[in-house]
Residue frames as qw, qx, qy, qz and C-alpha x, y, z in Angstrom:
[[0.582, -0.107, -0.183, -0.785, -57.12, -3.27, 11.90],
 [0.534, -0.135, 0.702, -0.452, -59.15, -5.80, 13.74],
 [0.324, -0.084, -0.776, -0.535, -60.83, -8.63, 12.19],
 [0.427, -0.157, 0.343, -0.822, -64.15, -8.45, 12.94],
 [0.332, -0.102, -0.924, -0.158, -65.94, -12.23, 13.39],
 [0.604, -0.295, 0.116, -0.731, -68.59, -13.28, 15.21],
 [0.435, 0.301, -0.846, -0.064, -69.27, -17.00, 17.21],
 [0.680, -0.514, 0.164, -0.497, -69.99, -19.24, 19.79],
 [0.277, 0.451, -0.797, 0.291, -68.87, -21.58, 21.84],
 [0.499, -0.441, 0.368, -0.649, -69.92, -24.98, 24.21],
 [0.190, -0.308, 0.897, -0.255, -69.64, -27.84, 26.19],
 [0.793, -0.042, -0.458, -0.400, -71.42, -31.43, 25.62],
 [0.377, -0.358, 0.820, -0.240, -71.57, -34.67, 28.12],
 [0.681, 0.052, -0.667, -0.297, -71.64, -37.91, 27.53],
 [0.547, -0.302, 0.549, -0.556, -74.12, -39.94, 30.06],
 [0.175, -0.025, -0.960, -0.219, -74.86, -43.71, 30.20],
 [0.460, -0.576, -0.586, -0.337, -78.34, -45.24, 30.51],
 [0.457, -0.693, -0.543, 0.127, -77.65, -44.34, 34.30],
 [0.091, 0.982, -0.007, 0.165, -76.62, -40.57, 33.63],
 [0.674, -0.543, 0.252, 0.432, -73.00, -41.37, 34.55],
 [0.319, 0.874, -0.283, -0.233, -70.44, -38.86, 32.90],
 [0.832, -0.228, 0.409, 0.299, -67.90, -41.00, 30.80],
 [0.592, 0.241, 0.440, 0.630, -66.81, -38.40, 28.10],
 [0.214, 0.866, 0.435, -0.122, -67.48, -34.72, 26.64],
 [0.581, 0.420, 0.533, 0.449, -67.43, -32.80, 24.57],
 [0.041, -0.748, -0.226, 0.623, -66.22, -28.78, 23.99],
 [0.557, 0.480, 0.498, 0.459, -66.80, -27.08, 20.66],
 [0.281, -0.532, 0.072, 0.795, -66.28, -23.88, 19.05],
 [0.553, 0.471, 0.552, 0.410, -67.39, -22.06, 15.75],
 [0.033, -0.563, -0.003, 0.825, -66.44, -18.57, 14.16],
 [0.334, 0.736, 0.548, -0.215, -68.72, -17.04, 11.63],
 [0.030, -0.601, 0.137, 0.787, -67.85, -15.21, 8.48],
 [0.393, 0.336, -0.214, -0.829, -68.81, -14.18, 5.17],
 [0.433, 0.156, -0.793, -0.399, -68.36, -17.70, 3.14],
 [0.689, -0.125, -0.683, -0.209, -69.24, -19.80, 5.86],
 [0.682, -0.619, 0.142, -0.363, -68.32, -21.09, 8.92],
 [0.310, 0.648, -0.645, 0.260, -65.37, -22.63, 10.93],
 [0.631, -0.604, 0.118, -0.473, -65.84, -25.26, 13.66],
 [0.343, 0.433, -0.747, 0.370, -63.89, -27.23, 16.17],
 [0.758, -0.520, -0.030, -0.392, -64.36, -29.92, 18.70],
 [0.146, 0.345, -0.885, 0.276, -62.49, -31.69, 21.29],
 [0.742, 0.133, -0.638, -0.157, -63.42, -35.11, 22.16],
 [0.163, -0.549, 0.730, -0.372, -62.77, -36.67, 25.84],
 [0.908, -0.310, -0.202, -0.199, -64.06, -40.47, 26.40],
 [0.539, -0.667, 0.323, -0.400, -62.66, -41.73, 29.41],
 [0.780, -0.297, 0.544, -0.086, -62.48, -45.12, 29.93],
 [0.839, 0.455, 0.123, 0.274, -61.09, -45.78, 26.12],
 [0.514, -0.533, 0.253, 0.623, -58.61, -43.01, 27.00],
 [0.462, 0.432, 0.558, 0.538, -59.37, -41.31, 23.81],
 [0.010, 0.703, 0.041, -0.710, -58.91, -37.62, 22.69],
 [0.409, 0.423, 0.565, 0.579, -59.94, -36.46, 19.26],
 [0.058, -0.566, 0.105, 0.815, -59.31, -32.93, 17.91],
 [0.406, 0.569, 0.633, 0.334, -61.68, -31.95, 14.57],
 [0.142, 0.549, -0.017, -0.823, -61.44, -28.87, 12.94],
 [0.293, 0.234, 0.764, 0.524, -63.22, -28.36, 9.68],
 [0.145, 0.312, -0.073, -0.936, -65.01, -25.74, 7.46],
 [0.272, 0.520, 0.807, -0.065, -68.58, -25.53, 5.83],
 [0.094, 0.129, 0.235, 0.959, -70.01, -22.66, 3.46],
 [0.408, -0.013, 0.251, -0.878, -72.96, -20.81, 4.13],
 [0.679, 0.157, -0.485, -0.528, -74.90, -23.66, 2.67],
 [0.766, -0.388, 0.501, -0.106, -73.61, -26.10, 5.64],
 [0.948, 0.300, -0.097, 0.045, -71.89, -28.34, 2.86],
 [0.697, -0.527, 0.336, 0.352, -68.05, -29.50, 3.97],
 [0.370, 0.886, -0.273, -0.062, -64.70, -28.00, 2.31],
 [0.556, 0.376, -0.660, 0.338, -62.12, -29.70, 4.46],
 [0.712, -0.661, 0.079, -0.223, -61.57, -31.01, 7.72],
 [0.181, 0.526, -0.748, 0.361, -58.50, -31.95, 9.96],
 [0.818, -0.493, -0.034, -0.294, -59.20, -35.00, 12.35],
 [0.031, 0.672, -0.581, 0.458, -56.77, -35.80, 14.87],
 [0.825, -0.427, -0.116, -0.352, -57.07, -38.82, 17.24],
 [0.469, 0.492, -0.694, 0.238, -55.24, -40.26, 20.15],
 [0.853, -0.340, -0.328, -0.221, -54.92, -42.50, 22.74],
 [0.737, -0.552, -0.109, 0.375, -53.13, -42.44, 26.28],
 [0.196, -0.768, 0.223, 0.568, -51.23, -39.45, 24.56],
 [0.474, -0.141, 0.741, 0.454, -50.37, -41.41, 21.92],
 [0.312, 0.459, -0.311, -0.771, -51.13, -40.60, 18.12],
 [0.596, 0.080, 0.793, 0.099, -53.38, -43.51, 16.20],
 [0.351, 0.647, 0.490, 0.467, -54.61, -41.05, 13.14],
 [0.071, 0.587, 0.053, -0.805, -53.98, -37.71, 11.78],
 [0.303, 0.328, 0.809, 0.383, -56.12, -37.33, 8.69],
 [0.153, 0.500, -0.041, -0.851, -57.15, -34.39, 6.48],
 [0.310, 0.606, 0.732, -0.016, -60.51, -34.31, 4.34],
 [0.143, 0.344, -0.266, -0.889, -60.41, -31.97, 1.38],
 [0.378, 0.477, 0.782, -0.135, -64.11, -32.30, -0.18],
 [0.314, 0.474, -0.223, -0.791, -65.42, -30.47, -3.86],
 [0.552, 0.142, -0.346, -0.745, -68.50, -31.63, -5.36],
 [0.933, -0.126, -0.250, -0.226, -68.66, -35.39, -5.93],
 [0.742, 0.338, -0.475, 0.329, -65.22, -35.68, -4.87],
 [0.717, -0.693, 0.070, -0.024, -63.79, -36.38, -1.51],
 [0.360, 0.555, -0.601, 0.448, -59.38, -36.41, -0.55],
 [0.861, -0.495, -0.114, -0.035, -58.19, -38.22, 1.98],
 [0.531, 0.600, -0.456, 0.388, -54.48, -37.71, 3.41],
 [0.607, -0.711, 0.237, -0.265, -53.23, -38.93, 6.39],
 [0.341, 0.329, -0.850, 0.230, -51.15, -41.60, 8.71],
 [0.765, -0.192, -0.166, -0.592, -52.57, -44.14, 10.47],
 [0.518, -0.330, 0.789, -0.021, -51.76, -47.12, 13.21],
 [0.831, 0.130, 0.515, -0.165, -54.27, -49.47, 10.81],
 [0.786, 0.589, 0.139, 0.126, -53.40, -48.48, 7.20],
 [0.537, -0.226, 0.246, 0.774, -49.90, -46.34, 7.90],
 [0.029, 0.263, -0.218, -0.939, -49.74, -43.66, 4.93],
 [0.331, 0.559, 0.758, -0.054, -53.19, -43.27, 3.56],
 [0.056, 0.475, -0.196, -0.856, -53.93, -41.49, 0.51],
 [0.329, 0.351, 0.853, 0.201, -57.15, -41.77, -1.39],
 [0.164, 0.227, -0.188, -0.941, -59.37, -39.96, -3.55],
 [0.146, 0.447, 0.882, 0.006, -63.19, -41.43, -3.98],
 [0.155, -0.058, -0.286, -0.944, -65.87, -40.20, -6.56],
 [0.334, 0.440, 0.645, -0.529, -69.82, -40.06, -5.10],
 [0.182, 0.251, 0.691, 0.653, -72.24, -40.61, -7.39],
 [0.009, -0.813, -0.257, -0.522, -73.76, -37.07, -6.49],
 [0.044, 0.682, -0.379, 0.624, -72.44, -33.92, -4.44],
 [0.611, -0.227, -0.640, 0.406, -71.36, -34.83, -1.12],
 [0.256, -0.745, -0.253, -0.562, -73.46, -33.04, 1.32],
 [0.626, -0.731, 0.153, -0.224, -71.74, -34.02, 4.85],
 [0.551, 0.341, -0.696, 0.309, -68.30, -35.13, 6.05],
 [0.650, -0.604, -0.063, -0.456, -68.67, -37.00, 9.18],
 [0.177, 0.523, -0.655, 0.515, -65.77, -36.82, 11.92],
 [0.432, -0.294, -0.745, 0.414, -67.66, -38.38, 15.28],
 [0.047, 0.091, -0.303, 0.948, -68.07, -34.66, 16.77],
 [0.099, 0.534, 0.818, -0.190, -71.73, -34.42, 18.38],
 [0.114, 0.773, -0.063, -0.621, -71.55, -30.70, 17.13],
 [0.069, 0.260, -0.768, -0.581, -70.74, -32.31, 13.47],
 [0.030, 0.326, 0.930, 0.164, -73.59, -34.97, 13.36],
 [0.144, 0.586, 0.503, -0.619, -75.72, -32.28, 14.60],
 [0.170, 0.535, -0.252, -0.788, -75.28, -30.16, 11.39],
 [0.153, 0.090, 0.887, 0.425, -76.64, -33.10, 9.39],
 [0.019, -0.509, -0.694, 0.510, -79.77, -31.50, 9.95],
 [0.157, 0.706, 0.039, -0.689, -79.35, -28.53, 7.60],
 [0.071, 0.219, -0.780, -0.581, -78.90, -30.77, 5.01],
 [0.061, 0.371, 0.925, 0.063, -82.06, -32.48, 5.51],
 [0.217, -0.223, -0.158, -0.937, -84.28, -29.69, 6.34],
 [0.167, 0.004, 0.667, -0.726, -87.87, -29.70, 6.99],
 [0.584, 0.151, -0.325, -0.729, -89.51, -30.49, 4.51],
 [0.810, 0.001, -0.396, -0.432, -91.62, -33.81, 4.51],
 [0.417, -0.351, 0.709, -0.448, -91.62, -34.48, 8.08],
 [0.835, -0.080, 0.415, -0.351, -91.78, -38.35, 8.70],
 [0.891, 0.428, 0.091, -0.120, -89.86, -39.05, 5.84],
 [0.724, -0.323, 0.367, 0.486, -86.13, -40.88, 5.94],
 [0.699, 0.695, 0.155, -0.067, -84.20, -39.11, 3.53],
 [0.850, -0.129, 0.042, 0.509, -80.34, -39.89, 2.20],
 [0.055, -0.988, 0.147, 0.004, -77.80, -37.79, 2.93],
 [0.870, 0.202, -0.232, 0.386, -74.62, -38.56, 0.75],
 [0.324, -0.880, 0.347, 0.023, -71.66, -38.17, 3.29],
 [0.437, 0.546, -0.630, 0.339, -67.75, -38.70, 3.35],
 [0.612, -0.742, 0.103, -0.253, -66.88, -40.42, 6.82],
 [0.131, -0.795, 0.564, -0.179, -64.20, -41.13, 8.70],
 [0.096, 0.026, -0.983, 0.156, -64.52, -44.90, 10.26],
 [0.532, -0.498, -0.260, -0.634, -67.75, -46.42, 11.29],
 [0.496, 0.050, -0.732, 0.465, -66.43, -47.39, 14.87],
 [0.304, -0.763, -0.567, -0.060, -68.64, -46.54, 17.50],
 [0.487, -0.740, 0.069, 0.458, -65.86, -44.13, 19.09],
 [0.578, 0.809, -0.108, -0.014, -64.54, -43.40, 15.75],
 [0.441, -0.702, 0.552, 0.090, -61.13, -44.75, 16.99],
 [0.728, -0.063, 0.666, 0.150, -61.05, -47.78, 14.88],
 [0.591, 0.496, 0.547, 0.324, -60.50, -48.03, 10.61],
 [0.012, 0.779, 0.071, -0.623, -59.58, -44.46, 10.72],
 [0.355, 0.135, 0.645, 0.663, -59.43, -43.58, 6.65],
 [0.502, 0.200, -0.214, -0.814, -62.75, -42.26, 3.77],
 [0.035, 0.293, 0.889, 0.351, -65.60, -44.16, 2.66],
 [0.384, -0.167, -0.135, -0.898, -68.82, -42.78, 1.29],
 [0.023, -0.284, -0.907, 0.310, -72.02, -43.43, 3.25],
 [0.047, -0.287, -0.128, -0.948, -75.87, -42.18, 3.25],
 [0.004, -0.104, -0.735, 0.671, -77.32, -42.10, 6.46],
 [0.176, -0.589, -0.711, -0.342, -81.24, -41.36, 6.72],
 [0.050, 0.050, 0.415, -0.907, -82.31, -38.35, 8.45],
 [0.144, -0.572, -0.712, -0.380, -85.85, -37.72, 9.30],
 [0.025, -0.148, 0.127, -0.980, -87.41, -34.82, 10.23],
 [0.066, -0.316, -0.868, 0.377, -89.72, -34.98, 13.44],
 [0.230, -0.843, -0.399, -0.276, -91.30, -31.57, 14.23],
 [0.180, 0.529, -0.415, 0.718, -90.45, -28.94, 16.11],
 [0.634, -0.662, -0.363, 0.166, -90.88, -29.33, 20.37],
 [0.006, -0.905, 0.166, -0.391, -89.53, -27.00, 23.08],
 [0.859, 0.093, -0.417, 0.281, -86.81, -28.66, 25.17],
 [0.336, -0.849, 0.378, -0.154, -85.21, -27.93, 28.34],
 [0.744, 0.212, -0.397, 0.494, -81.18, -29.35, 29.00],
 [0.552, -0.642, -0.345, 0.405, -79.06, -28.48, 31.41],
 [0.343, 0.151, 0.243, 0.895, -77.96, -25.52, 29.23],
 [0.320, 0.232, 0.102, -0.913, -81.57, -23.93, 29.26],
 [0.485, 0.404, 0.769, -0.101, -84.63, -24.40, 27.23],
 [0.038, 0.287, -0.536, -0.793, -84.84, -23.93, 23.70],
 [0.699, 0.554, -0.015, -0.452, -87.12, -23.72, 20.91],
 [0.289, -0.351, 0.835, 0.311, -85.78, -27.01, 19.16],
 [0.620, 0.471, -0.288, -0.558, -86.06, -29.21, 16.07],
 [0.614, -0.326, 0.718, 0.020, -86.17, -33.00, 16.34],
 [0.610, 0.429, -0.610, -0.268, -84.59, -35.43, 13.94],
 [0.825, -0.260, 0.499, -0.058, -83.61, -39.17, 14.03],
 [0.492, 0.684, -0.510, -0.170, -81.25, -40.57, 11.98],
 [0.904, -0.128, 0.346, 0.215, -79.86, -44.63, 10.88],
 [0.413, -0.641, 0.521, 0.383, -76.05, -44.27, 9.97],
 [0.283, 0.543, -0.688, -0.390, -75.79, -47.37, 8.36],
 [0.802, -0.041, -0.516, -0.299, -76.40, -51.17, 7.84],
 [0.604, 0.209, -0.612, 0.466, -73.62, -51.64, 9.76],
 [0.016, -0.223, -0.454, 0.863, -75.00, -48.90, 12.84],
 [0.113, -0.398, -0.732, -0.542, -78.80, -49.60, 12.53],
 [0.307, -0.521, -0.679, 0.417, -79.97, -48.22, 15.32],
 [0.070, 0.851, 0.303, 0.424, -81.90, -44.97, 15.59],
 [0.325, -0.180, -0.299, 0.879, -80.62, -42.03, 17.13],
 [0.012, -0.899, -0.416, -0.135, -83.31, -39.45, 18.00],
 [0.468, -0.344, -0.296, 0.758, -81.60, -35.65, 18.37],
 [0.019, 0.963, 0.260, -0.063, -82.87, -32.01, 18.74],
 [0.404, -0.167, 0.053, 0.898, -80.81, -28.92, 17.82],
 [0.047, -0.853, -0.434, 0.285, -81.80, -25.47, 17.70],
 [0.041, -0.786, 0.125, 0.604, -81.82, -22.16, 15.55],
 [0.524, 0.827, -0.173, -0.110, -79.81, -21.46, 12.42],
 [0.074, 0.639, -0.765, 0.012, -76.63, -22.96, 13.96],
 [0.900, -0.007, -0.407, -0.158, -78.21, -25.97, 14.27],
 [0.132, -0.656, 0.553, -0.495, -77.19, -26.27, 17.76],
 [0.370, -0.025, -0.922, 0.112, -76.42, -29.93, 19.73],
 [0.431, -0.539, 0.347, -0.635, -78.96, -29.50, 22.55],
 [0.842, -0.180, 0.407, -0.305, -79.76, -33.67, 23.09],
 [0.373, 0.448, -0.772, -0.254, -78.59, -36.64, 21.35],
 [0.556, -0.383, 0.597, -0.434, -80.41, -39.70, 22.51],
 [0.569, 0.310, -0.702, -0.294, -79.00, -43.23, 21.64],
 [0.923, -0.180, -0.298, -0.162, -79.33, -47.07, 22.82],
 [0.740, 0.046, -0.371, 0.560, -76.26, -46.67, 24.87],
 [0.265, -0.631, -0.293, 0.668, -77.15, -42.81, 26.39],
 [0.252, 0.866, 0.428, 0.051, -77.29, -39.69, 26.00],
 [0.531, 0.189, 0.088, 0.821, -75.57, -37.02, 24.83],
 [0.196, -0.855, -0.479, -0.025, -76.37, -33.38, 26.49],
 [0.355, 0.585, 0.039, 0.728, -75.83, -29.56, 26.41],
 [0.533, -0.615, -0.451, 0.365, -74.73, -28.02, 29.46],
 [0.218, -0.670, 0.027, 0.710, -73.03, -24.73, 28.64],
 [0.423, 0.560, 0.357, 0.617, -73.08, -22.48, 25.22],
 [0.002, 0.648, 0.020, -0.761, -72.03, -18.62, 25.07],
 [0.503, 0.575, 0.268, 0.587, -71.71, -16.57, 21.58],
 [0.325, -0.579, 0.154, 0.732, -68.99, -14.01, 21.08]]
């Protein structure tokens, strides 16, 4: 008997301020009852850096586990697996910085986002915020990985709770198409203060833009199977 799923699937660049490609980004997600599966690969360029994320969400968008992979010139610098229930967050992994890493950290309320780097991951922070009281920053306790700008560096757990605000909705053309979209903006952290304005679209909270102090981030191809 077949299993019957349902999904989609597509492709991100990363442009500097002068639209030069120096990374991107191809993702993947398959649809069933509980939730939802999704997967990105990583390419930046000039750091020579490949990072492989798989990880799972329930219908609710809230994170179960994730697998993050990262490496350089071929080379392994972190494999690290995120097992996530309620307040609590697992870490297991190996690592160039820490070697064998194995932690276990309690939030002092449900953890609502694990955040891997993936522009298809940050994107989904979105369904945690919602839409309610546009204009207003509101925290969103996550699990993350490292706060390196390339996520290459400190590679391990620590809880964070970014600000998301909800803009409004606007219609957007990319080089994917034009979409009915939903803009947000969101500050990381004390440490990454800078706004990021991005737009995603629908129910999958699709990446369509991502625009930061260093470039942009843009959807050029999406299918669904």
């Amino acid at each position: 008997m077949t299993l019957l799923h349902s999904g989609y699937e597509g492709r991100i660049l990363y442009l500097d301020l002068d639209g030069r490609e120096w990374g991107r980004e191809t993702f993947s997600a398959t649809l069933h009852d509980h939730g939802r599966t999704l997967r990105a690969l990583c390419e930046m360029d000039e750091a020579r850096l490949h990072r492989d994320v798989n990880w799972s969400v329930d219908n609710d968008w809230r994170p179960r586990d994730g697998f993050v992979r990262v490496m350089r010139d071929g080379v392994t610098i972190g494999t690290v697996w995120y097992g996530i229930d309620g307040r609590t967050v697992e870490c297991e992994g190996i690592t160039q910085d820490h070697g064998r890493v194995s932690r276990r950290l309690i939030a002092p309320s449900p953890i609502q986002f694990l955040g891997t780097h993936p522009l298809m991951g940050d994107s989904s922070i979105a369904a945690l915020r919602g839409k309610s009281d546009p204009g207003q920053e509101v925290p969103i306790m996550s699990a993350v990985n490292s706060l390196a700008p390339l996520g290459d560096e400190g590679l391990d757990v620590q809880l964070l709770q970014p600000l998301v605000t909800y803009i409004g909705p606007e219609e957007l053309t990319v080089r994917a198409g034009t979409f009915a979209a939903e803009h947000y903006a969101i500050r990381w952290s004390d440490q990454v203060p800078a706004v990021t304005n991005f737009w995603v679209s629908g129910p999958d909270y699709l990446p369509l833009l991502s625009d930061t102090d260093h470039g942009r981030y843009e959807l050029v191809d999406f299918t669904r199977f």
